[in-house]
TIVO-2410 file (N, C-alpha, C; in nm, 3 decimals):
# residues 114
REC num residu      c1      c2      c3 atome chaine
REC   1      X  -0.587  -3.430  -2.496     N      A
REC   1      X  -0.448  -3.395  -2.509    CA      A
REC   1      X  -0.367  -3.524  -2.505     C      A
REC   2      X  -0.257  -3.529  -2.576     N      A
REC   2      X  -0.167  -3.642  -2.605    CA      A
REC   2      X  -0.065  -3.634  -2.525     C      A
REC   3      X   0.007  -3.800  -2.510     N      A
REC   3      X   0.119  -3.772  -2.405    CA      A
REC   3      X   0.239  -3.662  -2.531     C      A
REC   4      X   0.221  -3.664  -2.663     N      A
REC   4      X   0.322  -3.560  -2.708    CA      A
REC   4      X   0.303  -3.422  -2.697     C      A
REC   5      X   0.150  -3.368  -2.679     N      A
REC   5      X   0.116  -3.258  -2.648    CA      A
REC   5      X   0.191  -3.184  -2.474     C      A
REC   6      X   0.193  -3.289  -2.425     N      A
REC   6      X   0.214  -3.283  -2.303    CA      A
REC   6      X   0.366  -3.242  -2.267     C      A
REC   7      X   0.398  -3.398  -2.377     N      A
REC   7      X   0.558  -3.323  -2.384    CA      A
REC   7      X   0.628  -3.208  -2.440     C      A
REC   8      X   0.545  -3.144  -2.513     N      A
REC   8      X   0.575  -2.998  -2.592    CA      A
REC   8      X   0.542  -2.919  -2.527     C      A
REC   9      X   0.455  -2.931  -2.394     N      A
REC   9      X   0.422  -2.800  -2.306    CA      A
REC   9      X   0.519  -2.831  -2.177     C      A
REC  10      X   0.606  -2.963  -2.157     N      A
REC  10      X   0.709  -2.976  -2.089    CA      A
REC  10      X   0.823  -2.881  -2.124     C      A
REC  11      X   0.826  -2.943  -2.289     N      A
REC  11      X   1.011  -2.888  -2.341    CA      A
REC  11      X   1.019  -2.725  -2.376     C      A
REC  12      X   0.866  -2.713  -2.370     N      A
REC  12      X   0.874  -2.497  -2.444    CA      A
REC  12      X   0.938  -2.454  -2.298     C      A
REC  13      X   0.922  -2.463  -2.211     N      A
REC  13      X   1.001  -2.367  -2.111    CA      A
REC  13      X   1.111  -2.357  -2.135     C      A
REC  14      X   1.214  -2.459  -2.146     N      A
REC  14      X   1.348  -2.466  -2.102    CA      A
REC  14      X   1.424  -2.433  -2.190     C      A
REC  15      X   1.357  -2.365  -2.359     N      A
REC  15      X   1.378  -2.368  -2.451    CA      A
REC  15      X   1.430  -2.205  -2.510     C      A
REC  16      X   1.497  -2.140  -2.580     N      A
REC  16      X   1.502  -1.988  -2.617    CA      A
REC  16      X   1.393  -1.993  -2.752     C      A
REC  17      X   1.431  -2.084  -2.866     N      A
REC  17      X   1.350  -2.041  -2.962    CA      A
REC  17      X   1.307  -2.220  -3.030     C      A
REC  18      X   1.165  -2.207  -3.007     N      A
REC  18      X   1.051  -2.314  -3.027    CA      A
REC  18      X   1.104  -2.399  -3.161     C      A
REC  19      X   1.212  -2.317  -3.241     N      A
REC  19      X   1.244  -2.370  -3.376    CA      A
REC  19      X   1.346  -2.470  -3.349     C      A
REC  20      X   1.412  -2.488  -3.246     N      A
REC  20      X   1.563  -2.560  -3.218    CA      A
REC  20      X   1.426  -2.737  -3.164     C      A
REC  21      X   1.328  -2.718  -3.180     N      A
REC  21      X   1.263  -2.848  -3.171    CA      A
REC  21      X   1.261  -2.916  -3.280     C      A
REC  22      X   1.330  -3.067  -3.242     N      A
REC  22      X   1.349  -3.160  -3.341    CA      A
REC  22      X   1.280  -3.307  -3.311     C      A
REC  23      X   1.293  -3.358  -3.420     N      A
REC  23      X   1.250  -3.491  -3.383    CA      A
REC  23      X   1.099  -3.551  -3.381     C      A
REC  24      X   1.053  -3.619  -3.329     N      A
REC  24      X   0.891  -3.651  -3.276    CA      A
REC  24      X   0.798  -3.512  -3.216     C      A
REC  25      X   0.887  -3.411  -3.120     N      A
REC  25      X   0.823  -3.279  -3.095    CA      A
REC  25      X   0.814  -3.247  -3.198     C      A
REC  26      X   0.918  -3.164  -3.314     N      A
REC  26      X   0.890  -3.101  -3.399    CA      A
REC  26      X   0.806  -3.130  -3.535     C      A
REC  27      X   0.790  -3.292  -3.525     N      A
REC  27      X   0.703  -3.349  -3.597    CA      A
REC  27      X   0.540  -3.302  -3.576     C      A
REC  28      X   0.518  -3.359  -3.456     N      A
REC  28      X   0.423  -3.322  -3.382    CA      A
REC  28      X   0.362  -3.216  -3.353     C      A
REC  29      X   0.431  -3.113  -3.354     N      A
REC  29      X   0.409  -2.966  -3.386    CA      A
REC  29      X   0.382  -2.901  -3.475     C      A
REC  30      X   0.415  -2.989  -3.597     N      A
REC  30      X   0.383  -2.965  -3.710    CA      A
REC  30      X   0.245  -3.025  -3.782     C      A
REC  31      X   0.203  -3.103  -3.696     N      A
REC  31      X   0.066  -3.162  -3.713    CA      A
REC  31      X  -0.037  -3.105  -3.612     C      A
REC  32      X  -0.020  -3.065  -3.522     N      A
REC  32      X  -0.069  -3.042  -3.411    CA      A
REC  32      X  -0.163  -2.904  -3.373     C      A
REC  33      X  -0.253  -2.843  -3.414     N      A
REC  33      X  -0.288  -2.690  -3.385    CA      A
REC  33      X  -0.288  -2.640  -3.259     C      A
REC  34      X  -0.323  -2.727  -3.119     N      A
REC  34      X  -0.325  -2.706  -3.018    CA      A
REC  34      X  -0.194  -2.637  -3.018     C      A
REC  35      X  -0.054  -2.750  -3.037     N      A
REC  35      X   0.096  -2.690  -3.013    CA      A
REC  35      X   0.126  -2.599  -3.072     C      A
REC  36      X   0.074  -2.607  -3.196     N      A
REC  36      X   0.152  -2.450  -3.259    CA      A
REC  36      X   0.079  -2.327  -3.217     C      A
REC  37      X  -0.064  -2.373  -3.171     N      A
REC  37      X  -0.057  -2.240  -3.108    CA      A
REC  37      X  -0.009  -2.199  -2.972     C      A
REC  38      X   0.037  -2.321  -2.845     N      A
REC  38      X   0.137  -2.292  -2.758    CA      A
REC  38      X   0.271  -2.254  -2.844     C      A
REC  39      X   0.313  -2.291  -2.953     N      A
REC  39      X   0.453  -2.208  -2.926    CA      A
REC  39      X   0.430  -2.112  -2.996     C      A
REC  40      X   0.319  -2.062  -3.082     N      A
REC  40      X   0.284  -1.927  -3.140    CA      A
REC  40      X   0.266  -1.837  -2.991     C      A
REC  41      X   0.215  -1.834  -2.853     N      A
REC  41      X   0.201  -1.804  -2.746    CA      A
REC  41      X   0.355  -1.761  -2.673     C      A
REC  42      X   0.449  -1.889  -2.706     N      A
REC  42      X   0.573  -1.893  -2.626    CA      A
REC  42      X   0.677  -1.773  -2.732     C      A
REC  43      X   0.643  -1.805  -2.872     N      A
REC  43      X   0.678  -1.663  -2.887    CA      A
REC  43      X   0.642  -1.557  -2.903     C      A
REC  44      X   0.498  -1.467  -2.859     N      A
REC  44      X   0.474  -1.371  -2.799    CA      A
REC  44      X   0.557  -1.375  -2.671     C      A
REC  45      X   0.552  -1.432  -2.606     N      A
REC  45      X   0.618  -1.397  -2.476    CA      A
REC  45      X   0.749  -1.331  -2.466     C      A
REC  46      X   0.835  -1.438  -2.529     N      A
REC  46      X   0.963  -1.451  -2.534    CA      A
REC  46      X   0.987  -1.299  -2.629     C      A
REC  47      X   0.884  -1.233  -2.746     N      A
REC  47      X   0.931  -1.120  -2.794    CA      A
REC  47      X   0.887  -0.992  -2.666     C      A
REC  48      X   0.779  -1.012  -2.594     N      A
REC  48      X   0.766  -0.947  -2.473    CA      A
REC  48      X   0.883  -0.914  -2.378     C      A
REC  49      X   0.904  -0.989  -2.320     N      A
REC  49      X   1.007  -1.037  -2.246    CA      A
REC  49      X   1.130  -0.952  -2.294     C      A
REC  50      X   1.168  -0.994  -2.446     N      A
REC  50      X   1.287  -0.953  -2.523    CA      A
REC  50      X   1.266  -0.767  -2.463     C      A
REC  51      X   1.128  -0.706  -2.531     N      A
REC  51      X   1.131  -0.614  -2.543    CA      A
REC  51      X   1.125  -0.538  -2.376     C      A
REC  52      X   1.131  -0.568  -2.292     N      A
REC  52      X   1.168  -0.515  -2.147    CA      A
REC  52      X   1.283  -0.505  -2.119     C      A
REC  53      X   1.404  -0.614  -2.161     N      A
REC  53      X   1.545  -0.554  -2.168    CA      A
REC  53      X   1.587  -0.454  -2.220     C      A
REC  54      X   1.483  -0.374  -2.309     N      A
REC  54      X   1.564  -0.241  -2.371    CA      A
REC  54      X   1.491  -0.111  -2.297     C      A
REC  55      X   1.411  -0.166  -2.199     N      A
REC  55      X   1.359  -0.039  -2.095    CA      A
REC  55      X   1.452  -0.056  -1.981     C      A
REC  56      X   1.535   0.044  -1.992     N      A
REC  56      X   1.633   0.036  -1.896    CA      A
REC  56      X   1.618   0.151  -1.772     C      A
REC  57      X   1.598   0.125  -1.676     N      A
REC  57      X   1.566   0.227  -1.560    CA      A
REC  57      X   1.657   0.271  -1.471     C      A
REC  58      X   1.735   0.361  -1.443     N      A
REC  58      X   1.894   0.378  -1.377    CA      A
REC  58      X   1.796   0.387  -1.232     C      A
REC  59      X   1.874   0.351  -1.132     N      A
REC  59      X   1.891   0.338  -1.035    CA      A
REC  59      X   1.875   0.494  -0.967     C      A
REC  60      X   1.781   0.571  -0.897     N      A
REC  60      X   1.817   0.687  -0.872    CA      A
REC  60      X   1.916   0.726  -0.745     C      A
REC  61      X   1.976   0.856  -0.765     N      A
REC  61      X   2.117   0.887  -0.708    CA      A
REC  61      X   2.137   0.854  -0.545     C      A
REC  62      X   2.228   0.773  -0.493     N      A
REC  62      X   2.254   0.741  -0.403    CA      A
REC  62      X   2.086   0.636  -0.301     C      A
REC  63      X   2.108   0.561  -0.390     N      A
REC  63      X   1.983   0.450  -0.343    CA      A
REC  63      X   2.034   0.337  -0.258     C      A
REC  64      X   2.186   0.285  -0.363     N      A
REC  64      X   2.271   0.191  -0.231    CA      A
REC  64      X   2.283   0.249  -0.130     C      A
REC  65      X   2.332   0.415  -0.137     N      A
REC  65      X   2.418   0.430  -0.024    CA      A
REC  65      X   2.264   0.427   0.101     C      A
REC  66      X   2.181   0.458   0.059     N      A
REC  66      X   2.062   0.498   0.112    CA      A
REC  66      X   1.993   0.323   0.225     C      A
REC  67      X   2.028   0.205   0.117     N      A
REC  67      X   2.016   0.085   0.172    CA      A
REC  67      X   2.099   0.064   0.221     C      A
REC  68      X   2.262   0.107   0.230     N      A
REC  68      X   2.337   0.028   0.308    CA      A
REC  68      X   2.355   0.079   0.415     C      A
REC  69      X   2.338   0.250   0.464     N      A
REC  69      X   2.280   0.286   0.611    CA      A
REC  69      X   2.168   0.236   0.648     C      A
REC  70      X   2.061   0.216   0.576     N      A
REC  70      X   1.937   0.161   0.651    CA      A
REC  70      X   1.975  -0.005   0.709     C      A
REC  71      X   2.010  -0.048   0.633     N      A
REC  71      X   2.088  -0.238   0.711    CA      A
REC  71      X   2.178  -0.214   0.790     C      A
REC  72      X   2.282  -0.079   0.776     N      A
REC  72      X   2.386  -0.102   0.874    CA      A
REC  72      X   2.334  -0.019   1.032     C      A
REC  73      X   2.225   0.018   1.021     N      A
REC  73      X   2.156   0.074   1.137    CA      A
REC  73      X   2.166   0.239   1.125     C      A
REC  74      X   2.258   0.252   1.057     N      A
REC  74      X   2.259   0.486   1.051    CA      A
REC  74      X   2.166   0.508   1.065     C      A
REC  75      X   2.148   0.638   1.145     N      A
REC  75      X   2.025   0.733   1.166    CA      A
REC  75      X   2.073   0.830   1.024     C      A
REC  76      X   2.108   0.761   0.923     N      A
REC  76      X   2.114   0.870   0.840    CA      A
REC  76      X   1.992   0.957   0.763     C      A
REC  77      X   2.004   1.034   0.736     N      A
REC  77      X   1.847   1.095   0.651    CA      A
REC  77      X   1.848   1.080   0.557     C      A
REC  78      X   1.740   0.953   0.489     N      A
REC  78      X   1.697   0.936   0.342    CA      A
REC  78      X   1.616   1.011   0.249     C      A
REC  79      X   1.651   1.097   0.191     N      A
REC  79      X   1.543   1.161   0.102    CA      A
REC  79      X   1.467   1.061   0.013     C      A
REC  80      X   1.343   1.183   0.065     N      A
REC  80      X   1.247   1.085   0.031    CA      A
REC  80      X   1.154   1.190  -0.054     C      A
REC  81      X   1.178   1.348  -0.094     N      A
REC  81      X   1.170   1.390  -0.214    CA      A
REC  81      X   1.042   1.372  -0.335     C      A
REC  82      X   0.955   1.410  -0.315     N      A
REC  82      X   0.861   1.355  -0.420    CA      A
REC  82      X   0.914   1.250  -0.527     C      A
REC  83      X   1.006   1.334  -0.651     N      A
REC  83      X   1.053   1.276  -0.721    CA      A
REC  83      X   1.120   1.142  -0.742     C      A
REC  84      X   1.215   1.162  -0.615     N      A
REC  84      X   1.273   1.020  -0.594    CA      A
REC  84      X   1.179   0.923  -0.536     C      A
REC  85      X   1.084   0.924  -0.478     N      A
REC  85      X   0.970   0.836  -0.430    CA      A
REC  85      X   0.902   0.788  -0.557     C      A
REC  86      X   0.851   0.894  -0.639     N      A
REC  86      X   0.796   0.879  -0.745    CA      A
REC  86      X   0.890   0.743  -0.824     C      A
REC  87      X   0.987   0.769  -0.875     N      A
REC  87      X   1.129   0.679  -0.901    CA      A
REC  87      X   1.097   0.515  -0.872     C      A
REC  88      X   1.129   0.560  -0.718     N      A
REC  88      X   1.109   0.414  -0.651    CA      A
REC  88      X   1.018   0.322  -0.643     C      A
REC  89      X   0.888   0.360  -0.650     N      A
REC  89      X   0.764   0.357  -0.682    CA      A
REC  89      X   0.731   0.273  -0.779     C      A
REC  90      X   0.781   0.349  -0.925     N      A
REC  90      X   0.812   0.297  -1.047    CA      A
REC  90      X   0.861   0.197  -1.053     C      A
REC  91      X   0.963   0.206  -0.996     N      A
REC  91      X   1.093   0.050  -1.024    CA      A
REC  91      X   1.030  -0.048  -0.968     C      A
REC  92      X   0.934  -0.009  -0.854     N      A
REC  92      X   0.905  -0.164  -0.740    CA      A
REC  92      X   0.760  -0.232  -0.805     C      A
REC  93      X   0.708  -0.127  -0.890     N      A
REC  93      X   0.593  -0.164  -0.967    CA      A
REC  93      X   0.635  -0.236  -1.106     C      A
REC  94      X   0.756  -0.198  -1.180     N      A
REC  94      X   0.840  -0.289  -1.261    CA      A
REC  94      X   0.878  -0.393  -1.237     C      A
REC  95      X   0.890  -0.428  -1.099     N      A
REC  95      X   0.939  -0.581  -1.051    CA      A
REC  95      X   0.781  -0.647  -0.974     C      A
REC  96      X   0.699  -0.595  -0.977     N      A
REC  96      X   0.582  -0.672  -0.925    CA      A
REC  96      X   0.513  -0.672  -1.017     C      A
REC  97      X   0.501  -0.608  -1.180     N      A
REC  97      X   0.461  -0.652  -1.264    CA      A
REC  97      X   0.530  -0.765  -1.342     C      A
REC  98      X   0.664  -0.772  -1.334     N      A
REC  98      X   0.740  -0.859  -1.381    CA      A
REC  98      X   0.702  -1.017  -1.311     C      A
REC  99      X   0.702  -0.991  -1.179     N      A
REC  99      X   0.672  -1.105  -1.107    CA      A
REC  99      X   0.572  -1.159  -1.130     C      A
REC 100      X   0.419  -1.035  -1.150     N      A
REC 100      X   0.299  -1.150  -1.223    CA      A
REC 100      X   0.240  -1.165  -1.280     C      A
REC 101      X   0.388  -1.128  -1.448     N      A
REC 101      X   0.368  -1.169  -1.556    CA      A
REC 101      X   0.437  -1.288  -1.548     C      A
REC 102      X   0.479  -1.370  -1.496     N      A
REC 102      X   0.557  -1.490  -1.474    CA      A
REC 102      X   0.492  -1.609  -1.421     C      A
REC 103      X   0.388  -1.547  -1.277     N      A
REC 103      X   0.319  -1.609  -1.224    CA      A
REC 103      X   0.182  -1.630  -1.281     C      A
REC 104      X   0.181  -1.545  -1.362     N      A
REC 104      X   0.032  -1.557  -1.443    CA      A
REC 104      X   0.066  -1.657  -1.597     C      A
REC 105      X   0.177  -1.641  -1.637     N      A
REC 105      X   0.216  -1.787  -1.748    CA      A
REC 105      X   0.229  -1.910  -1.655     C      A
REC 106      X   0.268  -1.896  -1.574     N      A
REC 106      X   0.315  -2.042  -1.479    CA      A
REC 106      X   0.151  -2.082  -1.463     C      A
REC 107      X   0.052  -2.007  -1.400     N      A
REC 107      X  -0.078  -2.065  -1.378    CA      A
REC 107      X  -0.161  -2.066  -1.534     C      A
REC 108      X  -0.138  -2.028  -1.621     N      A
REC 108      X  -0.210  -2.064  -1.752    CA      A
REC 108      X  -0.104  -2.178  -1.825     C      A
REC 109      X  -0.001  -2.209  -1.779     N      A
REC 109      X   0.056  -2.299  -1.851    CA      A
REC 109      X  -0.008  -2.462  -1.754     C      A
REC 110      X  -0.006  -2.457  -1.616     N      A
REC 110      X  -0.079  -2.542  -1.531    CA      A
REC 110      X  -0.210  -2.571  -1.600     C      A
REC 111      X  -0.302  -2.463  -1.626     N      A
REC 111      X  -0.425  -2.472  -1.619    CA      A
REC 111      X  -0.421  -2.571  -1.767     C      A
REC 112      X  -0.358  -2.537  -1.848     N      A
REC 112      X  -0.389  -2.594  -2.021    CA      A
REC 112      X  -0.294  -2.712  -1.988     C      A
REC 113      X  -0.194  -2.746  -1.903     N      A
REC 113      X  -0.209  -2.884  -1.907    CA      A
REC 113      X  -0.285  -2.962  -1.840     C      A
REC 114      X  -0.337  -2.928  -1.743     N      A
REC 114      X  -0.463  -3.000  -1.699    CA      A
REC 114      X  -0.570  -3.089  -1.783     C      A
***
C-alpha cells in the first residue's frame, strides 16, 4: 500500500460523495484498483446509510412522559403492555444495530489500513 493509498482511506471518511475528490487523490484513484474499490465500498455504505433515513419509527405514545417520571423519581406506572415493549425493543435493536454497523466499518477500515 502507498502513502496515496493511505491517504484516500484517510480523506473517504470526512467526505459525502467520493466524486468531490480532486487532484493527486482523484488521480490516483483513477489508477488505483485497491481505491476504487474502497470508494466503490464507501458508496455502498453511504447508499445504506442513505436508505435508513427513510425508515422512520415514531416514538410510541407517551415514552417521554414515561422517562421523565422515571429520572424525576415518580412512582408513576409505566406500561409496559406487550405491544409497547415489543416497540421498544425494536427501536433499541435499531440503535445497537446502527452502532455496529459503524463499529464494524471503523474496525475493517483499521484492519485494510494496516
Amino acid at each position: 500500500m502507498t502513502m496515496t493509498c493511505k491517504a484516500v482511506r484517510v480523506k473517504l471518511p470526512s467526505i459525502d460523495d467520493p466524486e468531490l475528490l480532486t487532484g493527486p487523490l482523484a488521480a490516483h484513484i483513477g489508477s488505483c484498483l485497491r481505491c476504487q474499490a474502497e470508494v466503490a465500498r464507501y458508496r455502498r455504505l453511504h447508499r445504506s446509510l442513505g436508505s435508513l433515513a427513510e425508515q422512520v419509527e415514531a416514538a410510541p405514545d407517551g415514552l417521554v412522559a414515561d422517562v421523565e417520571s422515571r429520572l424525576s423519581g415518580d412512582d408513576a406506572v409505566v406500561d409496559l403492555s406487550p405491544p409497547r415493549v415489543t416497540r421498544v425493543a425494536a427501536a433499541a435493536g435499531a440503535v445497537v444495530a446502527a452502532a455496529g454497523t459503524v463499529a464494524m466499518v471503523r474496525w475493517v477500515r483499521a484492519r485494510s489500513a494496516a
